[in-house]
N, CA, C and O atoms as a MOPAC input file, in Angstrom:
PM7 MOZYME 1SCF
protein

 N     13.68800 1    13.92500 1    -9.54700 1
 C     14.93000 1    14.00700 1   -10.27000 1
 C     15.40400 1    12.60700 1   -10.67900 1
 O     15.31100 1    12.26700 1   -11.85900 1
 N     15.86400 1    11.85600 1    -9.83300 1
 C     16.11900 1    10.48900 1    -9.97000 1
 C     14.92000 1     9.68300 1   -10.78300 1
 O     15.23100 1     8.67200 1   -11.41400 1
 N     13.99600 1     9.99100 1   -10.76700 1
 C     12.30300 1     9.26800 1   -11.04900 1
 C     12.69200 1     9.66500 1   -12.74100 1
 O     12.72500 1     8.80500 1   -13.62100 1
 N     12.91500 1    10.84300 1   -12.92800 1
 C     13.43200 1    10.95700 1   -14.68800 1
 C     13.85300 1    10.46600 1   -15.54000 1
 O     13.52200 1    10.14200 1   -16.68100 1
 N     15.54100 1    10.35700 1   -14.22400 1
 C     16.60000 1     9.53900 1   -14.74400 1
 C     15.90900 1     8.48300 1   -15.16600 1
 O     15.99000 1     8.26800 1   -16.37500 1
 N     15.07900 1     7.56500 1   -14.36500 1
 C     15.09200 1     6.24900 1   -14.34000 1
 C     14.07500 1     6.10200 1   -15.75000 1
 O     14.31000 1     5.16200 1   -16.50800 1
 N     13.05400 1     6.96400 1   -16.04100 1
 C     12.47400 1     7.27300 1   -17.22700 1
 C     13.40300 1     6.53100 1   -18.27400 1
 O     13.52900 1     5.38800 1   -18.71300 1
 N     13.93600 1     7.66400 1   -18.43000 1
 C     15.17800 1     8.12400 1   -19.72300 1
 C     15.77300 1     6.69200 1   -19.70500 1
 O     15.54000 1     5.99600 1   -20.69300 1
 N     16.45900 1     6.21000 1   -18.77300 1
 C     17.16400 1     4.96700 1   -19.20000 1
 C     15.64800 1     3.79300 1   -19.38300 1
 O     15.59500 1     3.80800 1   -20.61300 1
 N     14.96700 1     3.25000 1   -19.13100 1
 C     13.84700 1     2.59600 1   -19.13500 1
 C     13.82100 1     2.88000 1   -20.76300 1
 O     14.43900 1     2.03400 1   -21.40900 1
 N     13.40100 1     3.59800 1   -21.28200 1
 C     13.54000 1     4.51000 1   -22.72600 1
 C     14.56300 1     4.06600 1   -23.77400 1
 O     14.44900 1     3.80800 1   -24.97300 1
 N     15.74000 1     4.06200 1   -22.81700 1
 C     16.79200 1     4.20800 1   -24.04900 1
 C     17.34000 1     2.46700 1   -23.03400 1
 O     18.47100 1     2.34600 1   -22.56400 1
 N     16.38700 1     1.49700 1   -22.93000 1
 C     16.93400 1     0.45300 1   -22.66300 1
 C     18.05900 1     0.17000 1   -22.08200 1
 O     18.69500 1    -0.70700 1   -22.66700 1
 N     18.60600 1     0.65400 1   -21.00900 1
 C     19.83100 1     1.11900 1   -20.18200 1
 C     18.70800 1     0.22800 1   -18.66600 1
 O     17.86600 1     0.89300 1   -18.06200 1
 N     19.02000 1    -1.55300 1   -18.27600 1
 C     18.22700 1    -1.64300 1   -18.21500 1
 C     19.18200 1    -1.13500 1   -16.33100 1
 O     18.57600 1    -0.58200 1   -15.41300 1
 N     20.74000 1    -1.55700 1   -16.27600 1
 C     21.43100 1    -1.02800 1   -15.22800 1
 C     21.39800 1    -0.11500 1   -14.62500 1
 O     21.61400 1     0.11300 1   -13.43500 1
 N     21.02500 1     0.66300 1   -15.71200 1
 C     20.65000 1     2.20000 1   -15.01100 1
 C     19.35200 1     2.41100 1   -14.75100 1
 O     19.16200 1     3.24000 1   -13.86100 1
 N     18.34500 1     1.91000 1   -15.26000 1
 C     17.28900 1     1.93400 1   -14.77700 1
 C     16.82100 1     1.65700 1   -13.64500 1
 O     16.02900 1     2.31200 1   -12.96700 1
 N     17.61700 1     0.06300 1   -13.29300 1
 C     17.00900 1    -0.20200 1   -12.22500 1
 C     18.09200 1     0.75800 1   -10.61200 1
 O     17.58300 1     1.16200 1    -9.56700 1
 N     18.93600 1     0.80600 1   -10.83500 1
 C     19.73700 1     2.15100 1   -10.05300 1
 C     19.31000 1     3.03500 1    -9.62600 1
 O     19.44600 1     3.39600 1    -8.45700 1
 N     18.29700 1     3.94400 1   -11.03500 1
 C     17.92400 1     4.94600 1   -10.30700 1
 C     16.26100 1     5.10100 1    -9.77800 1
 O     15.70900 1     6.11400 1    -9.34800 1
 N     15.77700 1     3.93400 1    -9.94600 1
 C     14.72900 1     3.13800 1    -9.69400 1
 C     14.24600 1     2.66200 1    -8.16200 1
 O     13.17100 1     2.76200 1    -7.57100 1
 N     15.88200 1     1.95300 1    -7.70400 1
 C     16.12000 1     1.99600 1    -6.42900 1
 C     16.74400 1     3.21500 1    -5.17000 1
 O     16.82000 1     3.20400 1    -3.94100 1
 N     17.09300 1     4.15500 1    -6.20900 1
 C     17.29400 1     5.19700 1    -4.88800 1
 C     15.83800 1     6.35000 1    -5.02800 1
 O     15.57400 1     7.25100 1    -4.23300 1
 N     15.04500 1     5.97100 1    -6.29700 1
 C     13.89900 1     6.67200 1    -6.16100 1
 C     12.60800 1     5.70200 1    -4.84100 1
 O     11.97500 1     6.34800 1    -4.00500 1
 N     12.50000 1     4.26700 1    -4.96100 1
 C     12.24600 1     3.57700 1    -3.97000 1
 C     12.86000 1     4.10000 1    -2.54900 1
 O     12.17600 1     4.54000 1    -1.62400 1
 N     14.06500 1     3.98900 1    -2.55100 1
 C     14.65800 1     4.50500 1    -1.24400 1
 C     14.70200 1     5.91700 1    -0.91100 1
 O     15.31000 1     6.18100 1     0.12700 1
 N     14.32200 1     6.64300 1    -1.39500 1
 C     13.74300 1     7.72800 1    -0.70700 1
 C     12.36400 1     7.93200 1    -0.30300 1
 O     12.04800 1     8.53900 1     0.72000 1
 N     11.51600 1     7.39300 1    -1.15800 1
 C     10.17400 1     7.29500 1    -0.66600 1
 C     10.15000 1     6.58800 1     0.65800 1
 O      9.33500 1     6.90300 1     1.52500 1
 N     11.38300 1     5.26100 1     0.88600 1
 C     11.00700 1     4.65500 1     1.80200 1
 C     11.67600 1     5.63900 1     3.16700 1
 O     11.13900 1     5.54500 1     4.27000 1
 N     12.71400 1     6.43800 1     2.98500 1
 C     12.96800 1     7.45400 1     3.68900 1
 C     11.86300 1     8.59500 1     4.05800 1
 O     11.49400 1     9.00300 1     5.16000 1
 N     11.63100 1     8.81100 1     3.28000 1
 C     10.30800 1     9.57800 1     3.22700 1
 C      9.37000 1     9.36800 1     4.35600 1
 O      9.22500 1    10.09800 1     5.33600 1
 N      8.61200 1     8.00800 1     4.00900 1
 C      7.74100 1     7.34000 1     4.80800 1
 C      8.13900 1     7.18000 1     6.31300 1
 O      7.45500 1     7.41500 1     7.31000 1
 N      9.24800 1     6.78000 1     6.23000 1
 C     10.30100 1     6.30600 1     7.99400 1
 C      9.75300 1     7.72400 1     8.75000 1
 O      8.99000 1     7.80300 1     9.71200 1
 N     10.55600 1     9.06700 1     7.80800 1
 C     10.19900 1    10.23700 1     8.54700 1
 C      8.71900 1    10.61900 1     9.29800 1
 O      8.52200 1    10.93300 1    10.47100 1
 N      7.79100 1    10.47800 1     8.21800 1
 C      5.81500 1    10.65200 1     8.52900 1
 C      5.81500 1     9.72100 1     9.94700 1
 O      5.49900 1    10.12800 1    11.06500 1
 N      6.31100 1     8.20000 1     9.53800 1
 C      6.00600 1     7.47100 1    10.87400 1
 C      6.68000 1     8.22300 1    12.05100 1
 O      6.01700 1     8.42200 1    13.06900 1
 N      7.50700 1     8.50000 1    11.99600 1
 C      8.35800 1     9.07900 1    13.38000 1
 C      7.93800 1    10.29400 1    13.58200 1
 O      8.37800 1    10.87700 1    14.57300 1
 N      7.04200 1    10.93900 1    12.75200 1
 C      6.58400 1    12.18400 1    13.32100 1
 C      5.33900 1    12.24800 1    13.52500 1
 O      4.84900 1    13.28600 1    13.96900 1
 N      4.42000 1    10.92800 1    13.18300 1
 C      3.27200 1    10.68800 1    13.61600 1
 C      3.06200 1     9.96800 1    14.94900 1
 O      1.94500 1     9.80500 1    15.43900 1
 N      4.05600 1     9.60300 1    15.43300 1
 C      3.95300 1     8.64500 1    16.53800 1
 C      4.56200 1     9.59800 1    18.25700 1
 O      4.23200 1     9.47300 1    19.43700 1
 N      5.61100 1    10.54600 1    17.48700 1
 C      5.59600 1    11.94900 1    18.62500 1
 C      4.65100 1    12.95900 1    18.10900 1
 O      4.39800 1    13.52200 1    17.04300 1
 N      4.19700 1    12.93900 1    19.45500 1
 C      3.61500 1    14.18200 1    19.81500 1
 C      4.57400 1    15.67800 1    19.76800 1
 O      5.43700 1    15.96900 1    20.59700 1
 N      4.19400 1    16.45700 1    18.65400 1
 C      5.19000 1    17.62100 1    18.60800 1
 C      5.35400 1    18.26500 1    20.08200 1
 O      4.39600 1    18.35400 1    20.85000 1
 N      6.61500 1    18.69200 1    20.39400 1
 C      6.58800 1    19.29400 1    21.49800 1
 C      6.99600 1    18.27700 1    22.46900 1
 O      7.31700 1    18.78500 1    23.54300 1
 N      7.10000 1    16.79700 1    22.42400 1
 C      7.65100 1    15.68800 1    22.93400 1
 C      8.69400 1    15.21600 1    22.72800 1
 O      9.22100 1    15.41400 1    21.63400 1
 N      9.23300 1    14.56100 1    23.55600 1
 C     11.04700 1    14.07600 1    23.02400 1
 C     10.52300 1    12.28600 1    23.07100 1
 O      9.84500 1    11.69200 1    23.90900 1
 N     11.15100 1    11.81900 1    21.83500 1
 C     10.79900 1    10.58200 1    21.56700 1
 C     11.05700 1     9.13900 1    22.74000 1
 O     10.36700 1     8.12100 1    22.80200 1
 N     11.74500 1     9.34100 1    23.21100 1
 C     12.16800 1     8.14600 1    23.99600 1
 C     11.57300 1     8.36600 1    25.76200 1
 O     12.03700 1     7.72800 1    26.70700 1
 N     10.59700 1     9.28800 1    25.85800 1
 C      9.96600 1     9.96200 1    26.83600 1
 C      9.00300 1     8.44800 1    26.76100 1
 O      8.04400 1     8.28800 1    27.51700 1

């Protein structure tokens, strides 16, 4: 969704908005990623600080 946005303005030279929605498309991937690590590193069925 955001990855579009950031299209469209990139496009229509909106370079503020581009980079905006550029960075919360970055920051979710990097959310994204945080999650995989923390669920690769417990063992399902484990409580993390065990």
């Amino acid at each position: 969704m955001f990855a579009d946005y950031a299209v469209d303005a990139i496009l229509r030279k909106e370079a503020s908005s581009a980079l905006l929605y550029s960075l919360m498309v970055l920051g979710m991937l990097d959310q994204i990623a945080r999650l995989k690590d923390i669920g690769l590193r417990v063992a399902p069925g484990r409580i993390a600080d065990e």
